[in-house]
Biotite code that builds the C-alpha atoms (Angstrom):
import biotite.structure as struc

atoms = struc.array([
    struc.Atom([-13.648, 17.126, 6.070], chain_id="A", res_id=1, res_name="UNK", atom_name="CA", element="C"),
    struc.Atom([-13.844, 19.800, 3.465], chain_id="A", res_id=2, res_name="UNK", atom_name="CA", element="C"),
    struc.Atom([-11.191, 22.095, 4.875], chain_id="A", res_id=3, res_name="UNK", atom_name="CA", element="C"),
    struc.Atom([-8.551, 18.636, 5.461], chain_id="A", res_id=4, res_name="UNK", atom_name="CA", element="C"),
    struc.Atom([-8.883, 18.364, 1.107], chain_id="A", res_id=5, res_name="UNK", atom_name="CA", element="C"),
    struc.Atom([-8.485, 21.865, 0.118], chain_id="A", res_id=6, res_name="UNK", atom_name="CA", element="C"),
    struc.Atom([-5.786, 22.115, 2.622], chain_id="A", res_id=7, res_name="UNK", atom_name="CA", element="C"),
    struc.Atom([-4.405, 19.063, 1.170], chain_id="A", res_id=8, res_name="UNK", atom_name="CA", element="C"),
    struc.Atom([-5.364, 21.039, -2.521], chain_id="A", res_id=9, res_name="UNK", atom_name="CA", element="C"),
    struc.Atom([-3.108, 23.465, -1.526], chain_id="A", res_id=10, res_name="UNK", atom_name="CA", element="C"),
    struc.Atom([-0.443, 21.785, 0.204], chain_id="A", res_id=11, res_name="UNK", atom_name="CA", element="C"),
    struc.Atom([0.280, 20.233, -3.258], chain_id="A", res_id=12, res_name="UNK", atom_name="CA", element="C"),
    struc.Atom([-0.211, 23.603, -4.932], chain_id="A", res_id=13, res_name="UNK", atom_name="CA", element="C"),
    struc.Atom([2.833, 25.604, -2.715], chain_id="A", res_id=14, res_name="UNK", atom_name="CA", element="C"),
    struc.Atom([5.028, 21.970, -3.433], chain_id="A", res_id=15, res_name="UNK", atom_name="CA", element="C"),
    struc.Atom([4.268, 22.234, -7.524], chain_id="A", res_id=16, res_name="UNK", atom_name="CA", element="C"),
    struc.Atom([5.674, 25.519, -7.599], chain_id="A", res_id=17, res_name="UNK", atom_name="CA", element="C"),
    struc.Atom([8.257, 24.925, -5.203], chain_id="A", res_id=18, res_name="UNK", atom_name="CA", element="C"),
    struc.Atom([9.820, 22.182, -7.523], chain_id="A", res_id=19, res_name="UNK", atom_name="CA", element="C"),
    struc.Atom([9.200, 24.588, -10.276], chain_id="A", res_id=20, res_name="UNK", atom_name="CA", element="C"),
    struc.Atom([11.097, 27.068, -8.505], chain_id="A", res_id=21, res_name="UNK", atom_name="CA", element="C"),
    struc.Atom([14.022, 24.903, -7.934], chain_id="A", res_id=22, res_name="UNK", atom_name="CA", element="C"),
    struc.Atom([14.155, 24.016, -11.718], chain_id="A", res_id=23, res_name="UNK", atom_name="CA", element="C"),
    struc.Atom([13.930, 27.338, -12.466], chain_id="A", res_id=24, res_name="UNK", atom_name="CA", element="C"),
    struc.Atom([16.986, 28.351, -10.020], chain_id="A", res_id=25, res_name="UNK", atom_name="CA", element="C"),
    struc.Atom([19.136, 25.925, -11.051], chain_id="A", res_id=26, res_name="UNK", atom_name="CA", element="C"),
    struc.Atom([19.468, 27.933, -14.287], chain_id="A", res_id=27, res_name="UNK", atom_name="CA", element="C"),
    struc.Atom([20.225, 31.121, -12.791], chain_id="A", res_id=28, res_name="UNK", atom_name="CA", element="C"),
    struc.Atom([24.175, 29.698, -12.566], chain_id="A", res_id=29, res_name="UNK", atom_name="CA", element="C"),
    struc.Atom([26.029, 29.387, -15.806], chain_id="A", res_id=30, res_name="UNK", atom_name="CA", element="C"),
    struc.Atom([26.673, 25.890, -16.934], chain_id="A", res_id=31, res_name="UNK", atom_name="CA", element="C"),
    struc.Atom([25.328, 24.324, -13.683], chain_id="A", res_id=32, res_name="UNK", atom_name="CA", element="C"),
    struc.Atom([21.345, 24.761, -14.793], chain_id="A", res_id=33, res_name="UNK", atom_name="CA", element="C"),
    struc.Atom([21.661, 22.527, -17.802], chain_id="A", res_id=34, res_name="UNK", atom_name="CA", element="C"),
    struc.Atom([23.443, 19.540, -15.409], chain_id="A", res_id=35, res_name="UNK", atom_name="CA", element="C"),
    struc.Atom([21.584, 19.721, -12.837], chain_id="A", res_id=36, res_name="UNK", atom_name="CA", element="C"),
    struc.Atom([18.213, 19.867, -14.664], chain_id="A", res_id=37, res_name="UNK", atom_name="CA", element="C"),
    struc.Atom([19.552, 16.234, -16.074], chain_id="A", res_id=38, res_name="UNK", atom_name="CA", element="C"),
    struc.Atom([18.831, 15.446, -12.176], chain_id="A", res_id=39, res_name="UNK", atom_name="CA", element="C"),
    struc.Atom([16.003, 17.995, -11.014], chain_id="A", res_id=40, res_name="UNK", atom_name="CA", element="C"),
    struc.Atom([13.619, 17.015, -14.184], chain_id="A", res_id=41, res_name="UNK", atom_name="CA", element="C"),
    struc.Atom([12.756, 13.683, -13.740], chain_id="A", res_id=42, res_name="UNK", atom_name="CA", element="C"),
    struc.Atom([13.200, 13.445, -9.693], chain_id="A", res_id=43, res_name="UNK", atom_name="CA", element="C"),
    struc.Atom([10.213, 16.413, -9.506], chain_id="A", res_id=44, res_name="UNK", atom_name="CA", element="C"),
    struc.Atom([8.310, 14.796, -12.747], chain_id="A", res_id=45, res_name="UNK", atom_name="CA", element="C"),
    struc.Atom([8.671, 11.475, -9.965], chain_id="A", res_id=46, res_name="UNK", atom_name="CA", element="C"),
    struc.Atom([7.975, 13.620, -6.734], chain_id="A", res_id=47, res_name="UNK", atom_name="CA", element="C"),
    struc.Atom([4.959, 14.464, -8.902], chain_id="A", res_id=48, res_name="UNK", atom_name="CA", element="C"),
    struc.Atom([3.390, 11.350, -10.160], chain_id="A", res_id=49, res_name="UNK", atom_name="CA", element="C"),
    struc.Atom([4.045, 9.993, -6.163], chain_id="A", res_id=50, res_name="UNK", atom_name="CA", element="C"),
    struc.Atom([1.806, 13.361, -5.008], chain_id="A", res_id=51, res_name="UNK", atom_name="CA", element="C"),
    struc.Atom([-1.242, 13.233, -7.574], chain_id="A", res_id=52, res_name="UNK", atom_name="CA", element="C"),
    struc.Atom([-2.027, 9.365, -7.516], chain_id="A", res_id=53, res_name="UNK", atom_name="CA", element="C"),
    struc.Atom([-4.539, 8.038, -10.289], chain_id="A", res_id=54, res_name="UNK", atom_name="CA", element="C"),
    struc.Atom([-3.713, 7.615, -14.238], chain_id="A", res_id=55, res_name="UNK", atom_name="CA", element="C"),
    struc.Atom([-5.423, 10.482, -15.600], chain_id="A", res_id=56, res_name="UNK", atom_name="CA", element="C"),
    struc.Atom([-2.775, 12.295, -17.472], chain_id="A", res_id=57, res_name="UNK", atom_name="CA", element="C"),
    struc.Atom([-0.288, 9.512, -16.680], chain_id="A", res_id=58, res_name="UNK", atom_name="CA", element="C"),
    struc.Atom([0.018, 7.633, -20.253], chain_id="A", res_id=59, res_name="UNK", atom_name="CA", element="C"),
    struc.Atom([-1.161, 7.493, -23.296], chain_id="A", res_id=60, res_name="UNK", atom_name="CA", element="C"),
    struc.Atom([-3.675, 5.129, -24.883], chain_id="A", res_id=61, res_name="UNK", atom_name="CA", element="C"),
])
């Protein structure tokens, strides 16, 4: 049971920096990095909240 949630820990670990990655790509092409961050940014900030479930960190109160 132990080894399933770290596994699981860092499963969502290698896909964090993966989308990170990808953001951080994008802007390795002139002109294309700022449009397509319009895109990437809030589909990984949404891949994100969908992988970490809970509100902790979610909104403010």
């Amino acid at each position: 049971m132990m080894s399933i949630e770290k596994d699981d820990k860092y499963k969502k670990l290698l896909l964090g920096l993966l989308f990170d990655a990808v953001g951080l790509l994008s802007f390795t092409i002139p002109l294309v990095g700022e449009f397509s961050d319009i895109v990437w940014a809030p589909l990984a900030a949404w891949l994100m909240t969908r992988m970490y479930k809970g509100k902790i960190g979610q909104e403010l109160e």
